[in-house]
N, C-alpha and C positions, 0 to 999 in steps of 0.2 A: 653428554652420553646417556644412554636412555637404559632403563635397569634391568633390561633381559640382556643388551651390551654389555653394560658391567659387568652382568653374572658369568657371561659367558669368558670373558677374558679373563675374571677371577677363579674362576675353571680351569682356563688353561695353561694359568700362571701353578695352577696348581698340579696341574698334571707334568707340568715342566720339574718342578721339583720331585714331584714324586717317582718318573722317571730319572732325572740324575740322581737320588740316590740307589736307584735299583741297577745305575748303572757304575753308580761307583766302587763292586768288585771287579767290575768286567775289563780285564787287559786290554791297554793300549792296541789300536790296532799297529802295528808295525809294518817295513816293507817299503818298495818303492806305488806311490799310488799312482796311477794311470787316468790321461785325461781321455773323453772318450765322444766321440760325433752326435751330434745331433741336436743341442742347445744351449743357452749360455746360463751361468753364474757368476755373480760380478759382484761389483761392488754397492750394489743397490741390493738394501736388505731384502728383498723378497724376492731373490733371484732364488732358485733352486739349489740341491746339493749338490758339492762340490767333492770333486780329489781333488790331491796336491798338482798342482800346473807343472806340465811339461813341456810346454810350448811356449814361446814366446813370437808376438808377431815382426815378423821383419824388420817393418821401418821403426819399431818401437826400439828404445834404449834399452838394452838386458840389461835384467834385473840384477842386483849385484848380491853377488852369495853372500858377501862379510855384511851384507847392511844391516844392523839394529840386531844383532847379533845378543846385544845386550837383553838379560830378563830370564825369567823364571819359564820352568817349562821345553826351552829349547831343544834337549836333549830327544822329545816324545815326538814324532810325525804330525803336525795335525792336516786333520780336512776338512772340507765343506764348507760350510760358510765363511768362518773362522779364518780357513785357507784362502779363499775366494778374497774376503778383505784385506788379509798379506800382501797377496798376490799384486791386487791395487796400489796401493801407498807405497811399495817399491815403485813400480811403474812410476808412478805419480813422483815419485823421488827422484828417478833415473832420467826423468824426463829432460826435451833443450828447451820446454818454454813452460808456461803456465797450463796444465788441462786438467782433467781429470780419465778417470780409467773404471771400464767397467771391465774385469776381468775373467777371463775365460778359463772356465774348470769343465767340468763335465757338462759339454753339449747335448743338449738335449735334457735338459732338466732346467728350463727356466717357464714356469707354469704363468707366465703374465698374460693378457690378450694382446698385449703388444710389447714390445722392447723401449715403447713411451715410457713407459708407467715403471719399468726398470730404469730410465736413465732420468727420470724426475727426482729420484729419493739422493741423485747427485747435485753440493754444493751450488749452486743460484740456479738450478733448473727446478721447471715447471712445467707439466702438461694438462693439458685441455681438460675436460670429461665430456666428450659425445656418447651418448646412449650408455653413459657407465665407463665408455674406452676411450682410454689414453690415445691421440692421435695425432698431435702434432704439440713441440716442445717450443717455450718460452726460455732463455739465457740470459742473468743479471735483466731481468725486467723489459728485455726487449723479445720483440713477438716472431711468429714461424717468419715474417718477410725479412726478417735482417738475420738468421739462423739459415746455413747451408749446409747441404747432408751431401756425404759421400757414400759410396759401397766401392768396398776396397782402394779408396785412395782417390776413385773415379766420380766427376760429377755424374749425377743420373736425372733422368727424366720425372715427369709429378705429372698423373692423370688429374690433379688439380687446375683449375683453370687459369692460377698465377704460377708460381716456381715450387711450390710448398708439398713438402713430401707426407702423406700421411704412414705413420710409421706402424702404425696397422696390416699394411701390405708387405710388412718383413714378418717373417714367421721369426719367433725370440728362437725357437729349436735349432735352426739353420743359420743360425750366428756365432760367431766365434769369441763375439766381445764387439770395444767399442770405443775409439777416444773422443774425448770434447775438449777442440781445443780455443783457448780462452785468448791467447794470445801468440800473434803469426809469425811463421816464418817466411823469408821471402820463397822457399822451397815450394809452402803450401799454395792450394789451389785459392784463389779468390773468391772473393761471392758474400764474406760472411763477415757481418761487423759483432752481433749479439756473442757468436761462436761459430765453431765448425764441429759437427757430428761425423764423426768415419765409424760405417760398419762394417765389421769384418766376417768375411767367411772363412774356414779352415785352410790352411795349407799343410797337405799329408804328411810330410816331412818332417814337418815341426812335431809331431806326435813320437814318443819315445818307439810308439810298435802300431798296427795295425789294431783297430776296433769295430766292435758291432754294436750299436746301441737301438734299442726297441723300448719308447716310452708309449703310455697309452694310458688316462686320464680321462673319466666322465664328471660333467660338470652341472649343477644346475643352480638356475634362474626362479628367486621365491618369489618374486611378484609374477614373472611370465608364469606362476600356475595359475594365476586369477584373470588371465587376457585369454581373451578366445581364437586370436589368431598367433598365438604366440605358443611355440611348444621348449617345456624348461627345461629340458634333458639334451645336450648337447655332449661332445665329447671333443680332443686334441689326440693324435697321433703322432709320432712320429719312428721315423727308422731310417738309420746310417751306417756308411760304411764305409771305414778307411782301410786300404791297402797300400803295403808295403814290398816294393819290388827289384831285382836287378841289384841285389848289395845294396837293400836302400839307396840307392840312386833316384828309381822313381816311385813318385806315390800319386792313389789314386784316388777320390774321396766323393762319394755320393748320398745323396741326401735325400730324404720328401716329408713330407708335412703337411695334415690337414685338420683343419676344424670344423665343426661346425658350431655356433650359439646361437642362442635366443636375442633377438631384439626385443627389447618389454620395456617400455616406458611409462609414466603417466604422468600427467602434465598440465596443469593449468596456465593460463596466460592472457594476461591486462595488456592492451594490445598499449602504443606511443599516445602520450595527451597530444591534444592539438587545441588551437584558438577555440572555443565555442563564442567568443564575443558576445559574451554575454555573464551578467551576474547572478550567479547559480544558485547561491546561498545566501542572495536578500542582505549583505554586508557591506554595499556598497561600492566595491572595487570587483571591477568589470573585467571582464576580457579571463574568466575562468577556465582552466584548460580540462579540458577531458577526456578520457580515450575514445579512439575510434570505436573500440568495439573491445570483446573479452570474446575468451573460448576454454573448451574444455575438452582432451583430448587419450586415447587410447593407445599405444603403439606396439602392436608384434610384428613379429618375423623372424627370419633367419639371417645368420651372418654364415660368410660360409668362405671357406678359404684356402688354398692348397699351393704351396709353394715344391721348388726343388734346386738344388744345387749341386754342381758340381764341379770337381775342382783336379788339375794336373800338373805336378811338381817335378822338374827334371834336376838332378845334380850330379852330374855326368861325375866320375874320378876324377882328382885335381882341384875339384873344388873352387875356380876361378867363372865358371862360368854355372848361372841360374836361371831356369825357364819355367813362369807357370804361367798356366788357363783358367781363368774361374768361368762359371756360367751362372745366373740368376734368372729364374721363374717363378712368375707367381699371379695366380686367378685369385680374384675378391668375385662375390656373387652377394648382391644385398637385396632383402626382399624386404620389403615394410608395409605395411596396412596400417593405418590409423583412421580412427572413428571418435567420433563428439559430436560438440555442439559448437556453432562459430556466431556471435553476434556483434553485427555491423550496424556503423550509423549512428554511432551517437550522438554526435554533437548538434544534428541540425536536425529539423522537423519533429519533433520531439517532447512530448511535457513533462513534467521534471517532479520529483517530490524525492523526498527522505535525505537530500545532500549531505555530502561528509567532505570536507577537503583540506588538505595540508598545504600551508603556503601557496593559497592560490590554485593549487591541483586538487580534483574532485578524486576520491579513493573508496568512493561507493557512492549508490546513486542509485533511482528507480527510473527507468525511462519508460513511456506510454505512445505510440505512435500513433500522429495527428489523422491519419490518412492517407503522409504525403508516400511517393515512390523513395524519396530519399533518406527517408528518416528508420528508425531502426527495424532492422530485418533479422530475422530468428532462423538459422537453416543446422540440419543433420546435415554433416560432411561424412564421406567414407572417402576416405583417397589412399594410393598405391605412389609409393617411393622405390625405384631399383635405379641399380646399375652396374657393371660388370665392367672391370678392370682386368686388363691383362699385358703385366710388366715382363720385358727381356731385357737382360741386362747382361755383361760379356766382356774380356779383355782378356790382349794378353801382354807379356809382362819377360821381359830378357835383361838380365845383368850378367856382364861381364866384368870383371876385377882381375889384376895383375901388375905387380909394379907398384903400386901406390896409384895405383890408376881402378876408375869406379866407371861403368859408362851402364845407362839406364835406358831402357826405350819401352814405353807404355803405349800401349794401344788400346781403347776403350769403344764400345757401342751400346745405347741400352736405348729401347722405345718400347711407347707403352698407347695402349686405347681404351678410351672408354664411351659406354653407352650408356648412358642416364633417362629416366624416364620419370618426372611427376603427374601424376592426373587426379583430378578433384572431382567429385560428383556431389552434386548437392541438390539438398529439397528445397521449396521454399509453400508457407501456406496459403494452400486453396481453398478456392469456399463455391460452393454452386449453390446460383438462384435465380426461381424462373430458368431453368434449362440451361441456364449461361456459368460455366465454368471461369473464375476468375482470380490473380493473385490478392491475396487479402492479407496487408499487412497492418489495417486500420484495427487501431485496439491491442496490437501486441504491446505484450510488457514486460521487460525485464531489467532485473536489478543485479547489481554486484557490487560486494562490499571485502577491500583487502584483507589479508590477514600476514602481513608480512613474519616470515618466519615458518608458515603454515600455509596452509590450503582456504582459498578465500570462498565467499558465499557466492552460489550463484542462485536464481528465479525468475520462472517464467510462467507466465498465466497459458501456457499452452501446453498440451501432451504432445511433446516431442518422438512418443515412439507409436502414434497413434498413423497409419499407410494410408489412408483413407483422405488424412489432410496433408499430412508431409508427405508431398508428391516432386517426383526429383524433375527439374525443372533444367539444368543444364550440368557441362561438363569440360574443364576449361585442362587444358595443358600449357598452363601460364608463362614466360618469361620470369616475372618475377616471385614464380613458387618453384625455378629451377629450371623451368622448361624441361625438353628433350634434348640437350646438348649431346654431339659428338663431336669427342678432344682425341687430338693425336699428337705426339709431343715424342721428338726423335733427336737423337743426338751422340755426335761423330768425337770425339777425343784423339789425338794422339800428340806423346808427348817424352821429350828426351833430356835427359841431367846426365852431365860428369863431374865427376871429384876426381880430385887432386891430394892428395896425401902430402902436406908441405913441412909441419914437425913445425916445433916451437909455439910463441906466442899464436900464430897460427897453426890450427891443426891441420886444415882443411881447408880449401877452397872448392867450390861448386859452382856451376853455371848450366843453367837451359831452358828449353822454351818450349813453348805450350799452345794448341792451335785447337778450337772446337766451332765445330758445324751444328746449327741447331734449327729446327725448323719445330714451329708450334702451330695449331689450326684448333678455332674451335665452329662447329656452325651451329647456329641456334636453329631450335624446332621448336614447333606449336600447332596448338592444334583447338579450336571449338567447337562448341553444337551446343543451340538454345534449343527450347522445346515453350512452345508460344503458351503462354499461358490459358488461352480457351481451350488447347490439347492436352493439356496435362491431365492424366489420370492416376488413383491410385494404384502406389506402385503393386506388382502380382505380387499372390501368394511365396510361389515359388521361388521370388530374389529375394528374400526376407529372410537373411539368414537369423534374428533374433533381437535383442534388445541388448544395448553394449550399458554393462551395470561397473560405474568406476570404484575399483575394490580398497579395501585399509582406509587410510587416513580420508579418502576422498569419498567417501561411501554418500557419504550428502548429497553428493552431485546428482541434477535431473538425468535422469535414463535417456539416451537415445535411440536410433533406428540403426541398427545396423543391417547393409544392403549388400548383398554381393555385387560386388564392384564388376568383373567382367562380364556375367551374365547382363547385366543394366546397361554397361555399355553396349554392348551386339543387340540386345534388345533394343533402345531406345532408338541409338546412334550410329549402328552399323560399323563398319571398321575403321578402328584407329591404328590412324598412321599418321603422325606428325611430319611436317615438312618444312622447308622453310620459306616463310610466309615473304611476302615484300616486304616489310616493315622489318621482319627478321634481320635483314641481310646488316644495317649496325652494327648490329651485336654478333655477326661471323665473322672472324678476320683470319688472318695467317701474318706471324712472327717469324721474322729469321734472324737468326743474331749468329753471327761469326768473332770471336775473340781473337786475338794472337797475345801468347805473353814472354817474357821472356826476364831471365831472375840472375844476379850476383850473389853470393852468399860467401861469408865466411866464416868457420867456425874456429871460435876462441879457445884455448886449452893453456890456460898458465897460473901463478900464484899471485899473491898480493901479499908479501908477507908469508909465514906458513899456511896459510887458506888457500886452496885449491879455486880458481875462477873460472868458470866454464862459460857458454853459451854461443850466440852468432847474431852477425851483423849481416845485414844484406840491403837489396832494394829489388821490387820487381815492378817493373811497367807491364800495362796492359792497356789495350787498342780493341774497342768496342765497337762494334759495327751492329745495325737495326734498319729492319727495312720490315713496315707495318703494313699490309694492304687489309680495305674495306672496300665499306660503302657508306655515301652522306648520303641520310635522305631529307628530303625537302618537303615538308607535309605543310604547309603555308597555303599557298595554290588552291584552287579549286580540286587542280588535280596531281598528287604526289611524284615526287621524281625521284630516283635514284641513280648515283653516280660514282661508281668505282673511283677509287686511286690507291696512291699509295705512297706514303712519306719515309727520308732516310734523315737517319741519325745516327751521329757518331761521336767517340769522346774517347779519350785520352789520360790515364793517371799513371801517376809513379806514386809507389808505398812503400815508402822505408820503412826500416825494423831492426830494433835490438833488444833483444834477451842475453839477458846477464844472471849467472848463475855464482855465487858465494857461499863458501862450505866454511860457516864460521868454524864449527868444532866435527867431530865425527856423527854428532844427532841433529846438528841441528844447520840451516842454511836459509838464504835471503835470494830471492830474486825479486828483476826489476824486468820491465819488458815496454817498448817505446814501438809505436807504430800508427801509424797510415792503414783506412782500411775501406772498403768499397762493397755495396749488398746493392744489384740493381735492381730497378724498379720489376715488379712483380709486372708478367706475359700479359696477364688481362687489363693491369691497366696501360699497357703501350698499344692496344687498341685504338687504330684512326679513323674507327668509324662513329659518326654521330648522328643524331636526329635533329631537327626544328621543328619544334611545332608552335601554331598561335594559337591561346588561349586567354579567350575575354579580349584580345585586341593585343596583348602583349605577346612578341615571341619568348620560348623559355627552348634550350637544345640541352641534350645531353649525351655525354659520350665518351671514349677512351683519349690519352695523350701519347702519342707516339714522341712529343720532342722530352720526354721526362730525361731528367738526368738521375745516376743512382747518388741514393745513399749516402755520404763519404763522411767519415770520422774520423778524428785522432783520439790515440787512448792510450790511456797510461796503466801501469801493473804494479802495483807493490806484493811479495808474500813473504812472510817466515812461515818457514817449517823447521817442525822439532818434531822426531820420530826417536821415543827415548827408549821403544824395544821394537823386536819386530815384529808384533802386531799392533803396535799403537801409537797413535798421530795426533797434533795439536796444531794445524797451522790457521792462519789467520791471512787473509786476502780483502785489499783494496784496491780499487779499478775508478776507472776516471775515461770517461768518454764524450766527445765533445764533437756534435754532430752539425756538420755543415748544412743539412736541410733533412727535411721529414717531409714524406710523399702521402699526403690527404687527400680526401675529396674536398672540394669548395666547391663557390658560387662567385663568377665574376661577370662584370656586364659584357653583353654582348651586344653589336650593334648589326642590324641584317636590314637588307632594302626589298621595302614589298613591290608590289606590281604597279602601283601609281611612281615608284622610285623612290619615294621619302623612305628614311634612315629611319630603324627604330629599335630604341633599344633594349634590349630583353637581358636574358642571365644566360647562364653556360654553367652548367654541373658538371665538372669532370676529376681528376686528379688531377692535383699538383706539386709542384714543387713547393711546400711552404717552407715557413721559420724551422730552426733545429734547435739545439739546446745543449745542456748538460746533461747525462746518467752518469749519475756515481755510486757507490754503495761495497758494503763488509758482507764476506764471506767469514765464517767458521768453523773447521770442523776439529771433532773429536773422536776418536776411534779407541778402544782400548778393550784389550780381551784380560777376563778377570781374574787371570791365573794365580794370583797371590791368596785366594780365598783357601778357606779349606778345601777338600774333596766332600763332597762330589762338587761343593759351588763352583769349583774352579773353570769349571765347563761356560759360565757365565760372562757375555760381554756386553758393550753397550758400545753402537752407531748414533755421532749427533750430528749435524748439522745446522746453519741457521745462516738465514742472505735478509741484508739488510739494502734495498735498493729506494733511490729516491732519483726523480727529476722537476723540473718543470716546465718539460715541454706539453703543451698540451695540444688539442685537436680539436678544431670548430669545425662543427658538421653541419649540413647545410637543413633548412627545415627541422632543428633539433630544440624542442621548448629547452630542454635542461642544460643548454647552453654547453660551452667548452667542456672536454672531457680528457683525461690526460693519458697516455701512451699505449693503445691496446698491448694486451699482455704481462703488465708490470704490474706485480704485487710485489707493495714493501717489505712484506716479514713472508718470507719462504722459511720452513723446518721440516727436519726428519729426525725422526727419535726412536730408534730399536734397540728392543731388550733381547738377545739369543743367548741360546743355552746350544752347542755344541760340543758333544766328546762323544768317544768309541761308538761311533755309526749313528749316535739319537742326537738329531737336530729341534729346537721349536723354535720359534720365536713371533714376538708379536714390532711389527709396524706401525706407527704415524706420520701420514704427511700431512703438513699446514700450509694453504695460502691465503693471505689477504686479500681484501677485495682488490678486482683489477678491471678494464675494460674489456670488454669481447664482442666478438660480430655471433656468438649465438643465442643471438635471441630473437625476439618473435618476428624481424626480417634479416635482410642482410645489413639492418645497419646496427651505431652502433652502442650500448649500454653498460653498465657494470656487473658484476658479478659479486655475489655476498661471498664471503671469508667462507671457507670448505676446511674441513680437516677426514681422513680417510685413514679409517684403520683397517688394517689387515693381519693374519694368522697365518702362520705356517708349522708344519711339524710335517717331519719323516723319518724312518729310523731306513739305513742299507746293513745289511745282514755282510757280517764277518767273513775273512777269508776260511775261519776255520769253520763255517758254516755248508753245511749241505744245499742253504741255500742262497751262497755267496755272488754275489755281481746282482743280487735282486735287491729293490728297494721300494718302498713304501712311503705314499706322498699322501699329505691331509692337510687341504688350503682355503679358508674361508678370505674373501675382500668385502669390501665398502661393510662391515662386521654393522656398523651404525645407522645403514642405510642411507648415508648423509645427502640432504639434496642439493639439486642445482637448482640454484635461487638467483634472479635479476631486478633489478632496481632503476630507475630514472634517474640517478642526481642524486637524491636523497631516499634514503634505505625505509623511509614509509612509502613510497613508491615504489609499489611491487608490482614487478613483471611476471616471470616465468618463476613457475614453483613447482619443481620437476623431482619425481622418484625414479632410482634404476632397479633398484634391491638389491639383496644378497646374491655372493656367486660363490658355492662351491665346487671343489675339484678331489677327488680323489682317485689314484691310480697307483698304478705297479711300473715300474722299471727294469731293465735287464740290459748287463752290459757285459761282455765278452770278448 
């Protein structure tokens, strides 16, 4: 932690005390507290302020009034945070299996950029960091593909091009809460071996009365004030409204929300070593690997996002019969610019001097180009990143009960579309002589030398910002920088359960079944234009927007060209429109997958002795149906072919399951949880389209697996909990999973017949079904509010957490020097550690989360490297103004994140092998609330 961090946290540890004791004349607030629409507070320390919960969600176990009764304090109301954590650990207690609870108080007070970054600070979860934001979560060290997300109960659709939900496109304001559940029931929907995420939205009813809530928060971006396309003032909105009608019978609940932020990155990046065949550093032992190339990069924009919900509750007199409607909306709009420098070519045509290298890998290095076309090349990039998402999502929902009779029928629809566009513009140097305009890459040089930990060296004997020689030369809309893709991804739910109310060792029996329609489509697009090297001129005055200067730690960095990117392209290139090229058509397919399922369940209710034994036994089968269309193209030939088809696949499993629940005393209890469980293979890679091509004489194809089978694991549960007041918890969880196969890319021979008809055999890169393995690993957590202190300390609690996850499955990736790599998304040591101060309206508290290094696909392509160990602190403080206040239901929010500015740092194998060395900077937020 670096000494202006320190200062600042030791500030506001100071300001926390100095606050509670100015608050410790000030009477209890008293009264019944009200929950109120429009965002959540949970169980994750940085969720926003809370009131006391009035709501409980349906399918959840109500909370039990007598629990943990026990402790000092009890007699005072508390809220907010404080509450918000009660709230959980009941839940968490009440529960029929293993999860956790992110608990809902006062909607519309959870200031996260996403409801990620809230459900990470929970027990063995983990989220990502893109651009600063949380966007898709890890569980017990397994990654977004074996993690399946619900909204409201219902699977939904992912403008992602596999299954994976970015949870980004949930506004946290228009959520109600959240469970994660760790261990299944045969009730539950399928899909998920890591966990199951269900997000929830309001149901009016559950609200003790009718609410108005208007939150509004501007926020800003310290490093977006040093980027030229990036503006650091942003803001969140929201505003809600529940209604209550008809003799509370019906309720009515609506919702909106919008942001906008800064995108601001900055970013260095050692591109993957590869063979240079050759002895680099005079030592002898040959065949030194080094990177393709290095770069140096700029990133703003906007994020921009605006959701809405809405929701309708019928509970007619009599009480036996329940009807609701939810709806889900929500637009993403992402705009990005990035600017630097990109240097290619290293390894070949090239002269060599100053070498550094670790085990074989070169980690600085000068390169000199001989003259050749292939050897290294020096260019100013400017390129543009968007794309616009836009989620519906919708069910409805009738239960009927009478008699000891339960009957349920769900109906569900949600689709969603997106538009993506990358485009790259680049220079490269020219030289004119004797009248003849020509690319001149003879004589560039440049060097780079790592600096892992930091921002590494970069040098080039050229002026990069000089219009005159960096002349933009082409402009590519690549497949493998993202292309143009358009994804559509739609899908049909509807699904019915009855219980049976049977008394005794059984309490309950259930049974029903479950049918979803899905259809997924992506098409690729692309798009070029070269500019021949004897036309290239310097670029005009007028696209010149300036020289892009990289600000803070990176300040060393050579300066580049920054070019306006549209104007250059209509000048140069005329209009862009990407399409889909022949070669495209591989990589466009269409997924349809139809499930049917169908579930037994019983749930247990009896003793063991004086001990109370709860939970349920079931099994549920499920019947998988896949039908992939593409295209193979045939690129061998003089002249390419392509050939539609399409392959069907189908599979079959049954997943038993039992949770068992043991209340050894009134604090404390054991569960055990036994199950079968199935995550299938991610949309893009059940893609049956492929390519062949020959190169040098040998064929090599690559492409999607439509016969993939999913996932499938067994897993086992151990917990105790001890909850020895009612705001404080000690349980301990061990997990045991044992995975029947793990879906990679590889490289397997393939044999193809050329035109003379001889057999010959090449490789095939696609997914597979490989080896599986074992995950196992400890959960801990620790919760306890400090009431036994004196006053004012008494305000003071501490949130701990800590997952210890281990496997050895690992992953051979195909053309990868740093050999095997083990389980994307699993870091051994996950922690969360909050200190809050909570009592009469003034909240603060500061956050850390830790993770270990782990494997990730974000780095400098889609494939895939490690990530260095992260830890992220964050602040919060708010005071809500009293009832006996004139300006009561108002409240006041003051929120700094990443306090440390910690970066995102990548590595090859070994941690002196640096990749990516990325900064987001600081984000604050402060605003006003009002709720009525």
């Amino acid at each position: 932690m670096n000494r202006k961090a320190f200062l600042l946290v030791a500030v506001s540890m100071a300001a926390i005390l100095d606050a509670a004791s100015a608050q410790a004349q000030a009477p209890a607030q008293t009264g019944t507290a009200q929950s109120s629409l429009g965002g959540t507070t949970s169980a994750s320390p940085t969720a926003g302020p809370a009131s006391v919960s009035d709501q409980t969600p349906s399918d959840q176990a109500p909370v039990d009034p007598a629990a943990g009764d026990q402790g000092a304090g009890d007699d005072i109301v508390v809220t907010g945070f404080r509450q918000s954590l009660r709230t959980a650990i009941n839940q968490k207690r009440n529960a029929d299996r293993v999860q956790e609870v992110l608990s809902a108080e006062d909607l519309g007070k959870l200031p996260e950029a996403s409801i990620a970054e809230a459900l990470a600070r929970l027990p063995g979860l983990a989220t990502n960091r893109d651009r600063g934001n949380g966007t898709q979560i890890s569980i017990r060290g397994l990654g977004p593909d074996l993690v399946n997300t619900l909204l409201n109960g219902r699977e939904i659709v992912s403008a992602e091009a596999n299954r994976n939900i970015r949870y980004e496109q949930f506004p946290a304001e228009m959520l109600n809460g959240a469970s994660v559940f760790k261990s299944p029931t045969a009730t539950q929907v399928e899909g998920a071996i890591a966990g199951q995420v269900d997000l929830r939205s309001v149901r009016p009813l559950d609200l003790q009365k009718g609410r108005i809530a208007i939150n509004l928060r501007g926020s800003y971006n310290d490093v977006a004030d040093d980027i030229a396309d990036a503006k650091p003032f942003g803001y969140i909105g929201s505003i809600s409204y529940v209604g209550q009608f008809a003799d509370d019978t019906l309720g009515i609940a609506l919702g909106y929300s919008g942001r906008r932020q800064a995108n601001a990155t900055v970013r260095t990046n050692i591109f993957r070593p590869t063979n240079s065949f050759a002895d680099l550093n005079g030592d002898g032992q040959g065949n030194d690997n080094i990177p393709f190339g290095f770069e140096a990069l700029v990133r703003g924009g906007d994020d921009v996002r605006h959701g809405g919900v809405a929701a309708v509750q019928w509970k007619p007199a009599g009480g036996n019969i329940e009807v609701n409607g939810d709806f889900f909306y929500s637009h993403v709009k992402f705009d990005e610019t990035q600017r630097g420098v990109r240097a290619e070519g290293l390894p070949f045509g090239n002269g060599f001097a100053n070498p550094t290298l670790v085990g074989g890998f070169v980690t600085g290095i000068t390169a000199t180009n001989t003259g050749v076309d292939f050897g290294l090349d020096v260019r100013n990039v400017n390129e543009m990143f968007r794309f616009t998402d836009d989620l519906y999502a919708g069910g409805l929902n009738a239960k009927w009960s009478n008699d000891g009779w339960t009957i349920t029928t769900d109906a569900g629809y949600s689709t969603t579309h997106r538009d993506q566009r990358f485009v790259t513009l680049r220079t490269e140097y020219s030289a004119t002589a004797n009248g003849f305009t020509f690319q001149d890459r003879f004589g560039i040089n440049g060097s780079f030398l790592t600096n892992p930990g930091g921002v590494p060296t970069y040098a080039f004997n050229r002026d990069l910002t000089d219009p005159s020689v960096n002349r933009i030369s082409e402009f590519q809309i690549p497949t493998n920088g993202g292309g143009a893709p358009l994804i559509n991804d739609e899908l049909f739910s509807l699904k019915s359960d009855v219980t049976r109310e049977v008394g005794g060792f059984i309490a309950n029996v259930s049974a029903g079944a479950r049918f979803t329609d899905r259809r997924k489509d992506l098409t690729q697009r692309t798009q070029f234009g070269f500019i021949d090297a004897a036309a290239r001129v310097a670029v005009p005055a007028d696209l010149i927007v300036g020289a892009v200067r990289f600000p803070g730690a990176y300040a060393n960095l050579p300066q580049t060209l920054a070019i306006d990117i549209p104007g250059a392209l209509q000048q140069f290139f005329g209009t862009i429109d990407p399409q889909e090229s022949f070669f495209d058509q591989s990589s466009s397919w269409v997924v349809k997958e139809k499930t049917w399922a169908g579930y037994v369940q019983a749930d247990i209710d009896s003793m063991v002795g004086d001990m109370p034994l709860t939970g349920n036994i079931g099994v549920r089968a499920v019947r998988t149906s896949e039908r992939s269309s593409s295209t193979a193209i045939d690129g061998q030939g003089a002249i390419a072919t392509a050939t539609p088809f399409s392959v069907k696949n189908s599979f079959t499993d049954w997943l038993p399951n039992l949770n068992l629940t043991l209340k050894l005393n009134p604090e404390m209890q054991v569960r055990v949880g036994a199950s079968k469980a199935l995550a299938r293979a991610p949309l893009d890679s059940l893609n049956a389209g492929f390519g062949v091509f020959t190169s040098g004489g040998t064929p090599s194809a690559t492409g999607g697996n439509p016969n993939l089978e999913p996932f499938r694991a067994k897993q086992l549960d151990l917990t105790w909990e001890w909850y020895f007041d009612r705001d404080s918890a000690l349980t301990v969880s061990g997990f045991y999973k044992d995975l029947d196969t793990y879906i990679f890319n590889s490289v397997t021979p393939y044999v193809v017949t050329d035109a003379g008809g001889n057999q010959i055999t090449g490789t095939f890169t696609q997914p597979r079904n490989g080896q599986g393995g074992k995950v196992k690993g400890v959960e801990v957590l620790f919760q306890k509010a400090l009431t036994f202190l004196p006053a004012p300390l008494d305000g003071f609690g501490v949130y701990l957490n800590y997952s210890y996850t281990d496997s050895k499955i690992t992953v051979a990736e195909a053309d990868n020097a740093i050999g095997s790599l083990g389980l994307p998304g699993l870091s051994k040591h996950v922690g969360n550690a909050t200190l809050y101060y909570s009592k009469s309206g003034f909240e603060a508290r500061v956050a850390y989360r830790y993770r270990s290094a782990y494997v990730t696909e974000l780095g400098d392509t889609d494939r895939l490297l490690y990530t260095r160990p992260e830890g992220v602190l964050d602040f919060q403080t708010s005071y809500k103004f009293g009832d006996d206040s004139r300006l009561r239901g108002v409240e006041l929010l003051l929120q700094a994140n990443n306090l440390t500015d910690e970066p995102f740092e990548t590595y090859y194998g070994d941690k002196r092998l640096q990749g990516r060395y990325e900064k987001f900077g600081r984000r604050f937020m402060a605003g006003i609330g009002f709720g009525f």
